[in-house]
C-alpha atoms as an extended CHARMM CRD file, in Angstrom:
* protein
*
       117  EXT
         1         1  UNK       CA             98.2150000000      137.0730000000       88.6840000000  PROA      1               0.0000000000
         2         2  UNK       CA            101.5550000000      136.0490000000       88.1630000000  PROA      2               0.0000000000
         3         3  UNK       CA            102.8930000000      133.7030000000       85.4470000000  PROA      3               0.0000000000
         4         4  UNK       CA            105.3470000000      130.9830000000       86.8110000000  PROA      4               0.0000000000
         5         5  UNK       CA            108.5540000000      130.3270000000       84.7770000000  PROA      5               0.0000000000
         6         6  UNK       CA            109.1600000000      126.8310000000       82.8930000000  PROA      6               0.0000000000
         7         7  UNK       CA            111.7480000000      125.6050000000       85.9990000000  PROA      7               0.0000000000
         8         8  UNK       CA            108.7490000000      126.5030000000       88.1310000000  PROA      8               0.0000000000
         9         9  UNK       CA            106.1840000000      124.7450000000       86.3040000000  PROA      9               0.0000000000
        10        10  UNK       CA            109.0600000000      121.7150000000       86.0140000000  PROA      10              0.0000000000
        11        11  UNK       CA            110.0560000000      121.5980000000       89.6740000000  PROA      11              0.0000000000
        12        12  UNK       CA            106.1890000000      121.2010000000       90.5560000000  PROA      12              0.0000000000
        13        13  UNK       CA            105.8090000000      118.7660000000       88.3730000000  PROA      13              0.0000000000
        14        14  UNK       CA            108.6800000000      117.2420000000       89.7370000000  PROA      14              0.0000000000
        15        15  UNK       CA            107.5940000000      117.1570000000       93.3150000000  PROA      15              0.0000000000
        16        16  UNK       CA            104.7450000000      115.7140000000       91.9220000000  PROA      16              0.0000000000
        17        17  UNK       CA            106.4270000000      112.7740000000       90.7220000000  PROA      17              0.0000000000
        18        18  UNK       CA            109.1370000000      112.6110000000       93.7840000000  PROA      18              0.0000000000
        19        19  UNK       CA            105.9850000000      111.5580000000       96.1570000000  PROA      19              0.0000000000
        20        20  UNK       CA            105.8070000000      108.0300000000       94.5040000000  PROA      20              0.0000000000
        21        21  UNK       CA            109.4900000000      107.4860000000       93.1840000000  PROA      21              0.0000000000
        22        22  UNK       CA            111.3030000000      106.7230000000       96.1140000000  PROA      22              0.0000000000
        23        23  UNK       CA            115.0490000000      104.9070000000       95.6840000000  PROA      23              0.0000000000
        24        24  UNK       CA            116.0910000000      102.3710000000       98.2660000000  PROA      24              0.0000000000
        25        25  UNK       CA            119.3760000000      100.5810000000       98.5520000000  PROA      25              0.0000000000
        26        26  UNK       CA            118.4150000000       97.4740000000       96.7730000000  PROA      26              0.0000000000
        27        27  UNK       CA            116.5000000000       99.7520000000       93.9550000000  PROA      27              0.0000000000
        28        28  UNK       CA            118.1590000000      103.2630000000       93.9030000000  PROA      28              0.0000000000
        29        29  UNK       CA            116.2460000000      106.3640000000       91.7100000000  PROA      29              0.0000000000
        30        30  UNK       CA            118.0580000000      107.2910000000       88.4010000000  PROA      30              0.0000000000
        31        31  UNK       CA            117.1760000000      110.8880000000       88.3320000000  PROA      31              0.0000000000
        32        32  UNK       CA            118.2610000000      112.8870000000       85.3090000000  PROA      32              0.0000000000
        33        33  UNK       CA            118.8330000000      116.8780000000       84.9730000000  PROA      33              0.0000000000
        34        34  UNK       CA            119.1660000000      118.5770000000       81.4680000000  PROA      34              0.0000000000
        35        35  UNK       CA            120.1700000000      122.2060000000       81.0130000000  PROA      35              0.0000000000
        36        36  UNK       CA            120.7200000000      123.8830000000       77.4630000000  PROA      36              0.0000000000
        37        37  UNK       CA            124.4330000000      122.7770000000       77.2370000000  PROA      37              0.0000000000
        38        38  UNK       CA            124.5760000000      119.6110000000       79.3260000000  PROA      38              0.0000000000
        39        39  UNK       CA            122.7570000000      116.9400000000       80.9630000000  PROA      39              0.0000000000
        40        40  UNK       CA            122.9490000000      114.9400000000       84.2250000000  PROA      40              0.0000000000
        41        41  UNK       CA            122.6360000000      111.5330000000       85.2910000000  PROA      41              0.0000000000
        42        42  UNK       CA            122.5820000000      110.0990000000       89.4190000000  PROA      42              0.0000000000
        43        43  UNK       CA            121.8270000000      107.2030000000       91.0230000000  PROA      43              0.0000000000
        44        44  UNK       CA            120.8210000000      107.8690000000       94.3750000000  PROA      44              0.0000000000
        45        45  UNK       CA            120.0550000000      105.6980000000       97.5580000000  PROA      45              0.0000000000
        46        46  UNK       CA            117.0740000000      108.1310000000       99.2100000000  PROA      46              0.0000000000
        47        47  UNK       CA            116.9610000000      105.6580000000      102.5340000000  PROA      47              0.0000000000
        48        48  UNK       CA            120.3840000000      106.9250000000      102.9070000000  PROA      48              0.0000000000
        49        49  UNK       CA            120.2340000000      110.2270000000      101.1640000000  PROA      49              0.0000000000
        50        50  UNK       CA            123.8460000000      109.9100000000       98.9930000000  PROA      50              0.0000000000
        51        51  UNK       CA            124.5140000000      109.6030000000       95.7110000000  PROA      51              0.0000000000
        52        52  UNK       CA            125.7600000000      105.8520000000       94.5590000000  PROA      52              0.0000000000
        53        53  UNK       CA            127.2980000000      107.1950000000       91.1360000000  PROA      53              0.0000000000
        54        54  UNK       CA            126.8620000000      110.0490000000       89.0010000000  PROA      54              0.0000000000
        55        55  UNK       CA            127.8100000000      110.9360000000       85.6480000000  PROA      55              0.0000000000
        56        56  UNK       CA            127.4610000000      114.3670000000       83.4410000000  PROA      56              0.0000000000
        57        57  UNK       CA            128.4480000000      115.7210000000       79.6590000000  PROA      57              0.0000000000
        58        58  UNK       CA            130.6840000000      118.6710000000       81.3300000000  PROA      58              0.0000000000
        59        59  UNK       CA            133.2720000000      115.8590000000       82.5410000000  PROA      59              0.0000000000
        60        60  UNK       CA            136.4340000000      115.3800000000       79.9020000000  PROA      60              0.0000000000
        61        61  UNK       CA            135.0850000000      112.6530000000       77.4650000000  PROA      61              0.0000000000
        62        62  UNK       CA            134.1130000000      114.8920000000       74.9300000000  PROA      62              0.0000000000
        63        63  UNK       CA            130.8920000000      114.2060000000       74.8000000000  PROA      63              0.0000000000
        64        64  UNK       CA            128.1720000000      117.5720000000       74.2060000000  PROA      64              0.0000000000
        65        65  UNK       CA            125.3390000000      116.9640000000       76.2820000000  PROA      65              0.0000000000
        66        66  UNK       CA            123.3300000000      119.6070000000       73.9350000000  PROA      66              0.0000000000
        67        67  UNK       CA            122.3310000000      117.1090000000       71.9830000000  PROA      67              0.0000000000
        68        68  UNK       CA            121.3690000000      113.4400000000       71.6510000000  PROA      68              0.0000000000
        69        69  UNK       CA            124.5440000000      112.0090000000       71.0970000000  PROA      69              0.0000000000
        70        70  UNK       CA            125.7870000000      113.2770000000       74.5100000000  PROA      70              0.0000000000
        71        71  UNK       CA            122.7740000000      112.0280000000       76.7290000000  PROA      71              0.0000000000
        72        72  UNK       CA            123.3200000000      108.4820000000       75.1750000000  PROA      72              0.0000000000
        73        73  UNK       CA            127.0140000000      109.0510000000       76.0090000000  PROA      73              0.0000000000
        74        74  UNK       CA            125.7180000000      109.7940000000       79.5970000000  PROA      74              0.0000000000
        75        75  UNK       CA            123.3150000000      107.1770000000       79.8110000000  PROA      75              0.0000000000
        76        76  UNK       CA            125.8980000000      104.5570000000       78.6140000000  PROA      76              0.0000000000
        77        77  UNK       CA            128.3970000000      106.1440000000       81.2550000000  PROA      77              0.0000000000
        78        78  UNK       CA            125.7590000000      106.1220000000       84.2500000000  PROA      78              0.0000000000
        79        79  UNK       CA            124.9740000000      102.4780000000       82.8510000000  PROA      79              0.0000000000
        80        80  UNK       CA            128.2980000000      101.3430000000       83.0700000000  PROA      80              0.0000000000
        81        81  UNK       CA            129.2560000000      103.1180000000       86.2400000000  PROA      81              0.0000000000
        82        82  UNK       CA            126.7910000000      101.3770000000       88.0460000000  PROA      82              0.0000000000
        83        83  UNK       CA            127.1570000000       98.4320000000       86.6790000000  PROA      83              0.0000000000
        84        84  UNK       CA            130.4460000000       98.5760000000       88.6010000000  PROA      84              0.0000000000
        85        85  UNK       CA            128.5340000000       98.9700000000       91.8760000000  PROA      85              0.0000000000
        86        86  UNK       CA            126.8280000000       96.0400000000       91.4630000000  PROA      86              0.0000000000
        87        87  UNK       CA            123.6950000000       97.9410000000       90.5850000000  PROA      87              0.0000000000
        88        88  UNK       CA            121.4610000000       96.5230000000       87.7000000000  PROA      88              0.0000000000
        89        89  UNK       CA            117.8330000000       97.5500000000       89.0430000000  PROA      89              0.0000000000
        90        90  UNK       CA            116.7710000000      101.2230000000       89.0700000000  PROA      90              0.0000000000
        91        91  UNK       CA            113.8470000000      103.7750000000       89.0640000000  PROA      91              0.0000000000
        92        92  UNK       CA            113.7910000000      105.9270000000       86.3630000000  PROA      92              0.0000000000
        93        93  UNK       CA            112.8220000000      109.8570000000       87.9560000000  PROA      93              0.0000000000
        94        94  UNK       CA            112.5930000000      111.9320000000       84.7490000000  PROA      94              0.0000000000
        95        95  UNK       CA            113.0930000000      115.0340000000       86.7590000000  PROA      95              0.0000000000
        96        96  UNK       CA            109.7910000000      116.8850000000       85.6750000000  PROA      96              0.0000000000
        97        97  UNK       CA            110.6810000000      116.9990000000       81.9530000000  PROA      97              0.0000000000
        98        98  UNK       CA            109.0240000000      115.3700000000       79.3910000000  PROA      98              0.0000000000
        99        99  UNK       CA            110.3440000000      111.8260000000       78.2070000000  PROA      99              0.0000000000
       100       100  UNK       CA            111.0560000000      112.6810000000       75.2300000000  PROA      100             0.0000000000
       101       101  UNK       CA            114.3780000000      113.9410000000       73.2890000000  PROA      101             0.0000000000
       102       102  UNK       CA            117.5230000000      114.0800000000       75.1510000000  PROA      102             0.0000000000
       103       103  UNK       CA            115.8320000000      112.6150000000       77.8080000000  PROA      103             0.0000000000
       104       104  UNK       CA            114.1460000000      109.6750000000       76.7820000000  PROA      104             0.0000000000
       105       105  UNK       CA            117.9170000000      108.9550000000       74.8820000000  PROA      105             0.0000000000
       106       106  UNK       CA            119.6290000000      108.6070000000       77.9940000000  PROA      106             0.0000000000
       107       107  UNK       CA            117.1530000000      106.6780000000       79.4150000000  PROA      107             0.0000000000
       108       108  UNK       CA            116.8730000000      103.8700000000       76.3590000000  PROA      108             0.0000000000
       109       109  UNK       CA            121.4690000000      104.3100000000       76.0800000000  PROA      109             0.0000000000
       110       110  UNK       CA            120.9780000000      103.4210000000       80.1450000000  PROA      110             0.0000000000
       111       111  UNK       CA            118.7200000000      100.2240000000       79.1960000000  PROA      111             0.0000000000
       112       112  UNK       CA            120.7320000000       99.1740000000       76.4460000000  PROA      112             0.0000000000
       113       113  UNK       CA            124.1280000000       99.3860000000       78.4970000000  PROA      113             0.0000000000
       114       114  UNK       CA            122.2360000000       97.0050000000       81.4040000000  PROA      114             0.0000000000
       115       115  UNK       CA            120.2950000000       98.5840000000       83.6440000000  PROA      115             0.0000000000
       116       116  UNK       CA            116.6230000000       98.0460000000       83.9570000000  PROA      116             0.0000000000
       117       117  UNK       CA            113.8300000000      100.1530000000       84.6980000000  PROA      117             0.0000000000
């Protein structure tokens, strides 16, 4: 029998949690991917499938998403960003990964900038 990989285990876990968060226009899903040099913030509309705004460590602010300063970078970012949109009510979809760390920092920078979830 076959071991499955972390991203395995992750992505079922994440499916898991996808059946119940659903975004909609008026409340669209914050969903939030970390890899070992950067991390990922979106707010998507899943009635319409797009993504409203997006925001990432890898763009040019200088900001290391390795780490906990850059996810509260990100999470102030994604905050602002769509704050712009007119969006202030989210769903938080922790992606499969525990909330904790460099997760759970975006997600309390994203609160503190505005949104709420």
């Amino acid at each position: 029998m076959a071991r499955d990989s972390k991203n395995q285990i992750r992505m079922r876990i994440h499916t898991r949690i996808r059946r119940r968060v659903k975004g909609s226009q008026e409340r669209p899903r914050l969903a939030v991917f970390r890899s070992v040099k950067h991390i990922y913030a979106q707010v998507i509309d899943d009635a319409q499938g797009h993504t409203v705004v997006a925001a990432s460590s890898n763009e040019k602010n200088g900001a290391n998403g390795g780490n906990l300063a850059g996810a509260k970078s990100v999470g102030k970012l994604i905050a602002e960003r769509a704050k712009d949109k007119g969006i202030k009510l989210v769903v938080f979809d922790r992606g499969g990964y525990l909330y904790h760390g460099r997760v759970k920092a975006l997600a309390d920078a994203a609160r503190e900038a505005g949104l709420e979830f």
